[in-house]
LUMSE-576733 format. One record per atom (N, C-alpha, C, CB): x, y, z; residue in three letters. Coordinates in steps of 0.05 Angstrom, whole numbers, padded with zeros to 5 digits, always signed. Glycine has a CB too. Example, Ala and Ser with C-alpha at 12.3 -4.5 7.8 and 13.67 -1.06 7.14 Angstrom:
// LUMSE-576733
+00264-00114+00156ALA;+00246-00090+00156ALA;+00264-00066+00156ALA;+00226-00089+00181ALA;+00257-00045+00142SER;+00273-00021+00143SER;+00258+00001+00157SER;+00282-00012+00114SER;
This chain:
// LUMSE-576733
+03358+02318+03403UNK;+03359+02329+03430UNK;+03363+02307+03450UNK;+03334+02346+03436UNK;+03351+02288+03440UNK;+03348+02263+03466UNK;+03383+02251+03458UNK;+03314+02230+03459UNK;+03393+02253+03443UNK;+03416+02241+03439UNK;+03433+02251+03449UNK;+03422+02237+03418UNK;+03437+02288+03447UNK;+03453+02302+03466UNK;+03449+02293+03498UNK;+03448+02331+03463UNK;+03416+02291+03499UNK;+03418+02288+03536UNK;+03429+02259+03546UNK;+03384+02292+03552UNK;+03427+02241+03526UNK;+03443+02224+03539UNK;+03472+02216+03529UNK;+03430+02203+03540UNK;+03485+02232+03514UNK;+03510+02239+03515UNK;+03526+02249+03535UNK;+03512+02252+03499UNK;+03500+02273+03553UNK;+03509+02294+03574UNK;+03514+02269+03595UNK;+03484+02321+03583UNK;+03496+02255+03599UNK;+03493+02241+03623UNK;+03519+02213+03624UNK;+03458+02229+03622UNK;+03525+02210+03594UNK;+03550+02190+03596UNK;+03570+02206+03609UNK;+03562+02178+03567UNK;+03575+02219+03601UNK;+03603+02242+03606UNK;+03596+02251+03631UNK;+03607+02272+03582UNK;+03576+02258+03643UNK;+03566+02268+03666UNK;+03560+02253+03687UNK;+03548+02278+03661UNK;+03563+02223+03697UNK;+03552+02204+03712UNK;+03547+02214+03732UNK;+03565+02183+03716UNK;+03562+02223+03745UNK;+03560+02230+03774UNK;+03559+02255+03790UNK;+03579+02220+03783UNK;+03567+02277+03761UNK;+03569+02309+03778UNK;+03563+02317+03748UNK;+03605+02325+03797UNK;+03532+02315+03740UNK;+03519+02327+03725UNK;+03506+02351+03736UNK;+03504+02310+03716UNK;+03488+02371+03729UNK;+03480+02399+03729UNK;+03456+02400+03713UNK;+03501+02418+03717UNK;+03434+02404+03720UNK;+03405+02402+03698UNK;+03409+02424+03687UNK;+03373+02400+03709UNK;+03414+02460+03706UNK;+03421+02469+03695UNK;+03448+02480+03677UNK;+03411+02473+03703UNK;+03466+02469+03681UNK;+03483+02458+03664UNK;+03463+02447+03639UNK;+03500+02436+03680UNK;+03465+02430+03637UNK;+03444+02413+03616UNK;+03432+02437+03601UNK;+03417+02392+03632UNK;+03411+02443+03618UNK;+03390+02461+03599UNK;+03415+02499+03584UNK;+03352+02472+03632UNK;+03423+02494+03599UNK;+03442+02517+03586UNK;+03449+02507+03566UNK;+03467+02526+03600UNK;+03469+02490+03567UNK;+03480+02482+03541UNK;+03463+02469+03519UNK;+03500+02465+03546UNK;+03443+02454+03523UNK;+03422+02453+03496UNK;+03401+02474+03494UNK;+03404+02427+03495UNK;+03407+02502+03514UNK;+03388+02523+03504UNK;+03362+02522+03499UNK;+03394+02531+03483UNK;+03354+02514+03518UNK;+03315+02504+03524UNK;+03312+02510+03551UNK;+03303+02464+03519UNK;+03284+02510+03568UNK;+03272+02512+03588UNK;+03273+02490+03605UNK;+03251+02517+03581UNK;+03272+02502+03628UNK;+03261+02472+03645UNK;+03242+02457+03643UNK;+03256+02474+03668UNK;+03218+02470+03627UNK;+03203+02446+03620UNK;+03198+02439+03603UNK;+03187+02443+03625UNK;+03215+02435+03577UNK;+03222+02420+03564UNK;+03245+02406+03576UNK;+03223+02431+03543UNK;+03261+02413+03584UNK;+03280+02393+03597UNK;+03265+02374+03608UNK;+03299+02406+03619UNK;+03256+02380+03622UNK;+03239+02356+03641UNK;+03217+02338+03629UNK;+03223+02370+03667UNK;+03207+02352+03606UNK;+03196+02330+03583UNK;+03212+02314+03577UNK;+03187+02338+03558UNK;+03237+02317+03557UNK;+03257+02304+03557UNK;+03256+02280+03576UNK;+03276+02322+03560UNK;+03273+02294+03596UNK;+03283+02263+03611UNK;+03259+02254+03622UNK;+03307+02263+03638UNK;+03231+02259+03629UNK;+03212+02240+03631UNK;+03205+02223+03606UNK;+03189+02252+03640UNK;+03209+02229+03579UNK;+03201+02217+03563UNK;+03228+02194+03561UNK;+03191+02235+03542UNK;+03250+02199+03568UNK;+03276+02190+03571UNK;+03272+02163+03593UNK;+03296+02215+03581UNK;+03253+02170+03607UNK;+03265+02150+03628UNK;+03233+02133+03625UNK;+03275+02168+03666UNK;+03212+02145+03612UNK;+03185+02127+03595UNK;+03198+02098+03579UNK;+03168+02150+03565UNK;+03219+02110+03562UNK;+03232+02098+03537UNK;+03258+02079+03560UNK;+03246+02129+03509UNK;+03263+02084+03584UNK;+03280+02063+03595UNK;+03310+02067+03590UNK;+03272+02037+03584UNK;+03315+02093+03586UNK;+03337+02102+03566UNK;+03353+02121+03592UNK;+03323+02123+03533UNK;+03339+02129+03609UNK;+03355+02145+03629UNK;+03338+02130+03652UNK;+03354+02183+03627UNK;+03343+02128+03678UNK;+03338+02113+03699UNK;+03343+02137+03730UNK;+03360+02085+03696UNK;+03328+02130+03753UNK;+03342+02135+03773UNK;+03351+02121+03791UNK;+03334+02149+03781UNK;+03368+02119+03808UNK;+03393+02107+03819UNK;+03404+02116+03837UNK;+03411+02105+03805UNK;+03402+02112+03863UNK;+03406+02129+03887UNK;+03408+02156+03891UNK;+03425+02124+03898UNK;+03374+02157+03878UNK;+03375+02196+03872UNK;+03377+02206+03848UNK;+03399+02213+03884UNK;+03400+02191+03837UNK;+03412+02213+03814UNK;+03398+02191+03786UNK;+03460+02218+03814UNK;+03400+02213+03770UNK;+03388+02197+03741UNK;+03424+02187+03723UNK;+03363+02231+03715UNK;+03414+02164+03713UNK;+03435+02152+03698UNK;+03426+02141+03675UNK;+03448+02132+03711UNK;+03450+02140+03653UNK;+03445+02132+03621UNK;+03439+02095+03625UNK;+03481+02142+03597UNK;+03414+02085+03624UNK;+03420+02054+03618UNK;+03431+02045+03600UNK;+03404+02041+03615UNK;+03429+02014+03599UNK;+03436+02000+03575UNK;+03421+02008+03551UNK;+03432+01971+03578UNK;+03400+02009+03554UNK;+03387+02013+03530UNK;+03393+02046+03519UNK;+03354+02006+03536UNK;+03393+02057+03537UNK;+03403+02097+03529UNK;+03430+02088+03524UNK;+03402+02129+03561UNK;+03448+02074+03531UNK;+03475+02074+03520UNK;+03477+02062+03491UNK;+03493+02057+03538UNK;+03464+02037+03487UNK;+03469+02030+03460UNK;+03450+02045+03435UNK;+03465+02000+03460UNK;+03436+02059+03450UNK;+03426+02082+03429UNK;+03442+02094+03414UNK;+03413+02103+03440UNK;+03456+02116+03435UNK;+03481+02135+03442UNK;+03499+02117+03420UNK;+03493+02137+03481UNK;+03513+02088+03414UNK;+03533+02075+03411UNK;+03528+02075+03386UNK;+03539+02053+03424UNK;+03495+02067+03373UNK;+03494+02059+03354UNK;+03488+02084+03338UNK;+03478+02039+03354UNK;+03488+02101+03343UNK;+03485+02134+03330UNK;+03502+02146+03321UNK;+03477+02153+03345UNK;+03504+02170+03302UNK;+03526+02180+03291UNK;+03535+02204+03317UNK;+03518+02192+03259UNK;+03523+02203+03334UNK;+03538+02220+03363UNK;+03550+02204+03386UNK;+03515+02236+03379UNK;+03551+02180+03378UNK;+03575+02161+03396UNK;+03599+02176+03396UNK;+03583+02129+03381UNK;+03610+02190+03388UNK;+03637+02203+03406UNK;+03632+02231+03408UNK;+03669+02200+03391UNK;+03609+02237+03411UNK;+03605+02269+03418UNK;+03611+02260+03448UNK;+03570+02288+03411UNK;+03623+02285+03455UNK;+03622+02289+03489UNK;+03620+02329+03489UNK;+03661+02273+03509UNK;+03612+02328+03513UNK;+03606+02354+03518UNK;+03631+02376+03528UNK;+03586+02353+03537UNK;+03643+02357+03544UNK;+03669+02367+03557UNK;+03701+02377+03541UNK;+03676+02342+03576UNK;+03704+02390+03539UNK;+03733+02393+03520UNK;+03764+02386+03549UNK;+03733+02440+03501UNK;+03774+02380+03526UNK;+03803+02386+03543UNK;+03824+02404+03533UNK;+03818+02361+03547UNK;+03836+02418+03544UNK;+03851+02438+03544UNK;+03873+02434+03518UNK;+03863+02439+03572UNK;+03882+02408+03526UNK;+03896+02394+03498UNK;+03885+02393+03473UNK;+03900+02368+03501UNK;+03860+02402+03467UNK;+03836+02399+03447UNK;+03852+02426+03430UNK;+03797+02403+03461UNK;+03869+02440+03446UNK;+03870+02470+03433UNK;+03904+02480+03432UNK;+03848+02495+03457UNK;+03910+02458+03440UNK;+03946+02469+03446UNK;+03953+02479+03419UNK;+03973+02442+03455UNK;+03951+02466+03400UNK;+03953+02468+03376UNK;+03945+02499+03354UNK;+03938+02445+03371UNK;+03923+02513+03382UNK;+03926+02541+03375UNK;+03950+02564+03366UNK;+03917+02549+03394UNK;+03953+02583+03360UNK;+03972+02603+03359UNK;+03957+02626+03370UNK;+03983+02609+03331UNK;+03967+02647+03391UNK;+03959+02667+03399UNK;+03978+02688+03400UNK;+03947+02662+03419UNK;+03976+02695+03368UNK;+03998+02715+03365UNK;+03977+02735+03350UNK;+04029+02702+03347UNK;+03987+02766+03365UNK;+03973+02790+03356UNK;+03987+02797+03325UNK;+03978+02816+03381UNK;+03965+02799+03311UNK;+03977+02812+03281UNK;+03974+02848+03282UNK;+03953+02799+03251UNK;+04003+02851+03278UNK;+03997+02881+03272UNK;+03997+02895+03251UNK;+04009+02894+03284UNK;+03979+02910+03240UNK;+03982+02925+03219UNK;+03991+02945+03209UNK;+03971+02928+03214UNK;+04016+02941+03191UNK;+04037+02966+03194UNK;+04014+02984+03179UNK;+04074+02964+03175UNK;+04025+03016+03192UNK;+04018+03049+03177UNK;+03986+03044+03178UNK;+04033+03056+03138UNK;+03969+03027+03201UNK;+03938+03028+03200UNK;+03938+03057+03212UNK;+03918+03001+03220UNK;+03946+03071+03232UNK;+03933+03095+03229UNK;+03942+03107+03209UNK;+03933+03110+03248UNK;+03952+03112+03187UNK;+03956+03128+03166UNK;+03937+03129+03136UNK;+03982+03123+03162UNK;+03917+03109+03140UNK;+03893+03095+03119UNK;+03874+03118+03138UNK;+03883+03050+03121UNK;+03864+03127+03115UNK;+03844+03151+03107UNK;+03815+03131+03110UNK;+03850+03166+03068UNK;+03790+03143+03137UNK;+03771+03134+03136UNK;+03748+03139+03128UNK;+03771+03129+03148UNK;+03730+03144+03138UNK;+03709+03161+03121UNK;+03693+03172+03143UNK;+03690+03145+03099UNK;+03692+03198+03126UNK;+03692+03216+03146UNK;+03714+03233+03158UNK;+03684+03204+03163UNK;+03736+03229+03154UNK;+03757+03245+03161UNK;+03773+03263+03141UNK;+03773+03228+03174UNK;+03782+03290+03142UNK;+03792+03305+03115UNK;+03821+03297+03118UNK;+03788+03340+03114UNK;+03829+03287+03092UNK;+03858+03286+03099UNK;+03869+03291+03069UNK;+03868+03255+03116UNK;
C-alpha cells in the first residue's frame, strides 16, 4: 500500500487528489491518513509549500522495488491497439431458449 502511495505522489507532484488517492486504493480516510503519517514518520513523503511530496528516500524505495514503473495514469495510446468492432451473431433469434415452445 505504501508503495502505491508513493507511486501516486511521483506521478502526482503537483495536482494530486487524497480523494483521488483513497478512491483508487479503496480504503478510508483514516487509513489514508495513517498511511501518509506513517509515510512522512519514515521520511518517505514530506511537506513542501503545503503540499506533500515523494522524497529521496520515498523515491529510492519506489526505484528499488518491483513497482518502479507502476504509474497510475494511463494514456490513451496505452489502448490504440484495441479493436471495437461489434460481433454479430447470424440466426441468434432463431436458437430455441428455455422456456419458450417452439
Amino acid at each position: 500500500m505504501e508503495l502505491l502511495i508513493l507511486a501516486y505522489f511521483r506521478n502526482y507532484q503537483e495536482s494530486y487528489s487524497l480523494t483521488e488517492l483513497k478512491d483508487n486504493l479503496g480504503i478510508s480516510f483514516g487509513q489514508l491518513d495513517s498511511y501518509l503519517d506513517r509515510l512522512q514518520t519514515e521520511r518517505k513523503l514530506r511537506f513542501c509549500e503545503h503540499m506533500l511530496q515523494i522524497t529521496e528516500k520515498g523515491m529510492i524505495q519506489l526505484l528499488t522495488s518491483e513497482m518502479r514503473g507502476y504509474r497510475f495514469q494511463t494514456n490513451e495510446s496505452d489502448f490504440e491497439n484495441e479493436i471495437d468492432v461489434i460481433y454479430k451473431v447470424h440466426k441468434f433469434s432463431e436458437k430455441k431458449w428455455r422456456g419458450t415452445k417452439r
